[in-house]
C-alpha positions in Angstrom: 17.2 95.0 168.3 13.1 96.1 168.6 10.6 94.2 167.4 9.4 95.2 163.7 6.0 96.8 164.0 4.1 95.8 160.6 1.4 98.0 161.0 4.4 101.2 161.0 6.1 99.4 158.2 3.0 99.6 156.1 2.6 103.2 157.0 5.5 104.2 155.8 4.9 102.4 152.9 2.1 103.6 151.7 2.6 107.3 152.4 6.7 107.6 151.0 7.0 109.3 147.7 10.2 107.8 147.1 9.9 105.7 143.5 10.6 102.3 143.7 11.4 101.8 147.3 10.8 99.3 148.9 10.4 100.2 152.9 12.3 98.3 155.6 13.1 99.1 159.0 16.3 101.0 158.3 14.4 104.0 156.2 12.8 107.1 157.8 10.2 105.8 156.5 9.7 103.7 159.4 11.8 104.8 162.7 10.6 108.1 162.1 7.1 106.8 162.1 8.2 104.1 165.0 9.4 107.2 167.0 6.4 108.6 168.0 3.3 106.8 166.8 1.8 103.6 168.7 0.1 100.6 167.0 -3.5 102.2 166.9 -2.4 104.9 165.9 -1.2 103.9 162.7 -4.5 101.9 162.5 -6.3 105.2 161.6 -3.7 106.2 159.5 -4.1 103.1 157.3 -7.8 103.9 157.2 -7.0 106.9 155.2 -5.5 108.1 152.0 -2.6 110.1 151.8 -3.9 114.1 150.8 -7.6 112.8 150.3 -9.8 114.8 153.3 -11.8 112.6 155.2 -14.5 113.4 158.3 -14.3 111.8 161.2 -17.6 109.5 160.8 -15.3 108.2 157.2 -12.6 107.2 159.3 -14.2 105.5 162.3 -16.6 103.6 159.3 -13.1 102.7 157.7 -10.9 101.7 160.6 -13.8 99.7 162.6 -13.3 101.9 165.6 -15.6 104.0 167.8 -16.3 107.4 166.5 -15.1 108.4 170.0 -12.0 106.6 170.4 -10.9 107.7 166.7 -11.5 111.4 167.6 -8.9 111.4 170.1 -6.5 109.4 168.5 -6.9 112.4 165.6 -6.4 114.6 168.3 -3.6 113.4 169.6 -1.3 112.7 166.4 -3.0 116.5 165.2 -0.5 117.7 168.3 2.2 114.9 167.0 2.0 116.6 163.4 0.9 113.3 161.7 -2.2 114.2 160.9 -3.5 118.3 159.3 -7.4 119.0 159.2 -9.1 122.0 157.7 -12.3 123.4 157.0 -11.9 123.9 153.3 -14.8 122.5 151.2 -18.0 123.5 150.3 -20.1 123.4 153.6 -17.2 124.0 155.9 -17.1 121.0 157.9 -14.4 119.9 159.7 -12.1 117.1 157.7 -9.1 115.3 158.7 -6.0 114.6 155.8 -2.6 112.3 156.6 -0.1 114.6 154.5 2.9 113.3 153.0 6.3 113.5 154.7 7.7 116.7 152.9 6.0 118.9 152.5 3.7 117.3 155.6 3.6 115.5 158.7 7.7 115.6 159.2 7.9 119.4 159.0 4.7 119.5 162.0 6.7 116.7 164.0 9.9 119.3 163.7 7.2 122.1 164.5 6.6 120.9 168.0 9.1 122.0 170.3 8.6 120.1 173.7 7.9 116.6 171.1 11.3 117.3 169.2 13.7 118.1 172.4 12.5 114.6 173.8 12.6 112.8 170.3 15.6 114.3 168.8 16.0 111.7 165.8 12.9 113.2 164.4 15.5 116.0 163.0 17.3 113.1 160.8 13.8 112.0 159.7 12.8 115.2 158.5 15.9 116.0 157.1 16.0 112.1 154.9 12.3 113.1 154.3 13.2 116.5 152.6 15.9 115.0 150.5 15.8 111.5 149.4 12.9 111.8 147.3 14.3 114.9 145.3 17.5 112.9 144.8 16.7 110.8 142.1 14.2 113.8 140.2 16.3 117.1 140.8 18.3 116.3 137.7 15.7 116.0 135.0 14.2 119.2 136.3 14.9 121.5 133.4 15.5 125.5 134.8 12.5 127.5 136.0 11.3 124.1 137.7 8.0 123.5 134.6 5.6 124.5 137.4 7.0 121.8 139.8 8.5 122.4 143.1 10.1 125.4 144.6 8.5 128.3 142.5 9.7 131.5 142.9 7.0 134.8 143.4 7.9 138.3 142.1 8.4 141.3 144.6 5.7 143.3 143.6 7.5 146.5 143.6 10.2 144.8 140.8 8.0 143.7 138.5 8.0 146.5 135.8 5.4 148.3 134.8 5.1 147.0 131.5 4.7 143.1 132.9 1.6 141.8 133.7 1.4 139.1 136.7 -1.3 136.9 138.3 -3.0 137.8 141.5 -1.6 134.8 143.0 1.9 135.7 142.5 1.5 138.6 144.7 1.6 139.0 148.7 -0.9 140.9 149.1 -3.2 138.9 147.0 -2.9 135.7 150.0 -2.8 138.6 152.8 -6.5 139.5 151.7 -7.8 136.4 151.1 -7.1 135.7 154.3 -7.9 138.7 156.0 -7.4 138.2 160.2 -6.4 134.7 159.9 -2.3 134.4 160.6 -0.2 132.8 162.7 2.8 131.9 163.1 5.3 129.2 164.6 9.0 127.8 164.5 11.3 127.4 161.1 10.9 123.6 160.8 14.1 123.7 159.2 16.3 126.1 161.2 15.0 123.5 163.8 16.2 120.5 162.5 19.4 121.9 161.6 19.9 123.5 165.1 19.1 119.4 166.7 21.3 117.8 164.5 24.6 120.1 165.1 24.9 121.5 161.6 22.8 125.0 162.1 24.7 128.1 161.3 22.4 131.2 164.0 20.2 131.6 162.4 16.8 132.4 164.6 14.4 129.8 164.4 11.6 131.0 166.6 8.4 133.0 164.6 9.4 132.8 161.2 6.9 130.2 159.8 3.6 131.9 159.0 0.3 129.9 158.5 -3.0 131.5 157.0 -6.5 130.2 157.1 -7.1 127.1 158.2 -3.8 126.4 158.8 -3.0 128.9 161.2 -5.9 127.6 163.4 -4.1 124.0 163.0 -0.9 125.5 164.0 -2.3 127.2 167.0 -4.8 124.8 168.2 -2.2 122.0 168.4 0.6 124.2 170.0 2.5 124.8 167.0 2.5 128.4 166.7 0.4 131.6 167.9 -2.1 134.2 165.8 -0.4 137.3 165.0 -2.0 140.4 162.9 -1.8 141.5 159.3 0.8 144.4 160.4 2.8 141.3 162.4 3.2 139.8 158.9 4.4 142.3 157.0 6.8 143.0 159.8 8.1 139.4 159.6 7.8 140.0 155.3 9.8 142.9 155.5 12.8 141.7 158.0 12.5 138.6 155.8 13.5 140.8 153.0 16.5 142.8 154.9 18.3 139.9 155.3 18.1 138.6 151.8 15.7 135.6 152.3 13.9 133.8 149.1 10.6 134.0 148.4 8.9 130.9 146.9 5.7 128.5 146.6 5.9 125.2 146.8 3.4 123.8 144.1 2.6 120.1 144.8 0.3 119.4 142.6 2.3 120.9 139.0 0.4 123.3 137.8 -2.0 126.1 139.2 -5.8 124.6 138.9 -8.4 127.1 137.6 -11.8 125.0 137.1 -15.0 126.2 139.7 -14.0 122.6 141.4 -10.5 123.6 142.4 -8.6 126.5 144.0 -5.3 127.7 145.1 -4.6 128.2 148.7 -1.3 129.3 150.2 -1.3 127.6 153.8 2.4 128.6 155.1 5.0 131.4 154.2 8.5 129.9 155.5 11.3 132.4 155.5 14.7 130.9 154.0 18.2 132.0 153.9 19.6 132.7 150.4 22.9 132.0 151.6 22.2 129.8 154.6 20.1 127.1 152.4 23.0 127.0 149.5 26.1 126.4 151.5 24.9 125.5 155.1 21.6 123.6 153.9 19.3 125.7 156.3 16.5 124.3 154.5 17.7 121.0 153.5 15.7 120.4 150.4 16.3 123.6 148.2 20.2 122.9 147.7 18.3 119.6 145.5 15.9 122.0 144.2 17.8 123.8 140.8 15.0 126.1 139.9 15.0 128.0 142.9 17.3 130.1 141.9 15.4 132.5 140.0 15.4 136.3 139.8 13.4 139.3 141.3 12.0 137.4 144.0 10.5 138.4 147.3 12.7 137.4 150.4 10.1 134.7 151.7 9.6 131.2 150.9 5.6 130.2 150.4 3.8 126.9 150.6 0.7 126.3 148.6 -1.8 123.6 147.4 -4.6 123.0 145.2 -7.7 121.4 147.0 -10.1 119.7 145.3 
């Protein structure tokens, strides 16, 4: 039996979402952590806060290490999928954030090919990732999801006339926003499923799209590659063909509105209708009730609010 690593234990501690559990080294919490992280590295994770943007001078002040040493460490779980940076605040500076498993740091780990063929257990921790903290909630979710979760967009050639929608529930509102900044990578989940025996064919290769900042995260760590505005509506429109949802997936529960605050998709994700209900494609919407909503466009979107 290895040795328990405290430092990994208290990792996956402090960034599970699952209420009232209490880590040990038999969770995902930990060997998926344990898998591919060393000691140090969760050092610099500990140093952080799980969604809170920090630069790199905060986290080198925080974990006692030198500036230099810390910016490769960020480097190096960046490629991993542990850790996500963006440029998104005020003077555009370059800030680091340790996500949370799902959505987060288990769907990059399942993102990088060459890391996931060589660590193949990281399928079963993404997969435990995406369902065991719905388990418990899923149940008291009352239909249409009250602004949590999976949240479905309208195809904007269904809604009718006569019904008035939001900018943000519409494509093409993301698509301008961020104008020449797409890329696109691997279905985390088709992955996962494909690794751990239970996929059903489906293609799993450029199906995840990433816009803004996140598309240069998915490119500059090898995740995915840049692609054009006609690219994406070609994947958007074979997404539709074959039925797929489209969805966002609001973390934070409601849509902010404040000058502080915005709304920024970061991934589109192309699920199968079919695939996710029966076959568990993407193994947390069969916990997810109010996906199942009407008049929706064939794509699955990821979004959050950023202070």
């Amino acid at each position: 039996m290895k040795e328990e690593r405290k430092l990994i234990l208290k990792l996956g501690q402090m960034i599970t979402d699952r209420v009232g559990v209490k880590v040990t080294v038999e969770d995902p919490e930990y060997w998926g952590l344990a898998e591919v992280l060393t000691d140090e590295m969760a050092e610099v994770c500990l140093s952080m806060k799980v969604r809170k943007p920090m630069t790199l001078e905060q986290i080198a002040r925080k974990s006692g290490k030198d500036p230099e040493r810390v910016q490769k460490l960020l480097d190096e779980m960046s490629v991993i999928g542990m850790i996500e940076y963006n440029w998104e605040n005020a003077d555009h500076h370059k800030q680091y954030v340790l996500p949370m498993f799902v959505p987060g740091c288990a769907e990059f780990m399942m993102m990088n090919d060459k890391q996931v063929e060589e660590h193949p257990i990281l399928a079963d921790f993404f997969e435990n990732m995406s369902r065991l903290p719905l388990e418990k909630v899923t149940p008291m979710v009352p239909p249409g999801g009250s602004g949590i979760g999976m949240h479905v967009i309208p195809v904007e050639k269904a809604i009718p006339a006569k019904q008035e929608s939001a900018s943000v529930e519409h494509i093409s509102h993301w698509l301008k926003k961020y104008q020449d900044k797409y890329a696109v990578g691997a279905c985390s989940c088709r992955r996962q499923q494909r690794v751990r025996g239970e996929g059903c064919g489906e293609i799993e290769g450029d199906l995840c799209i990433g816009v803004g900042d996140m598309a240069d995260y998915l490119v500059e760590t090898g995740k995915g590659h840049y692609i054009t505005q006609e690219e994406v509506l070609e994947i958007l429109e074979r997404a539709e063909r074959n039925g797929f949802v489209h969805q966002i997936t609001n973390i934070d529960g409601k849509i902010r509105s404040s000058p502080s605050a915005t709304v920024h998709l970061v991934s589109a994700m192309h699920c199968v209708h079919l695939s996710c209900s029966t076959h568990r494609i993407c193994p947390a919407l069969p916990t997810v009730p109010m996906w199942k909503q009407a008049n929706a466009l064939p794509v699955v979107s990821v979004w959050r609010s950023v202070q």
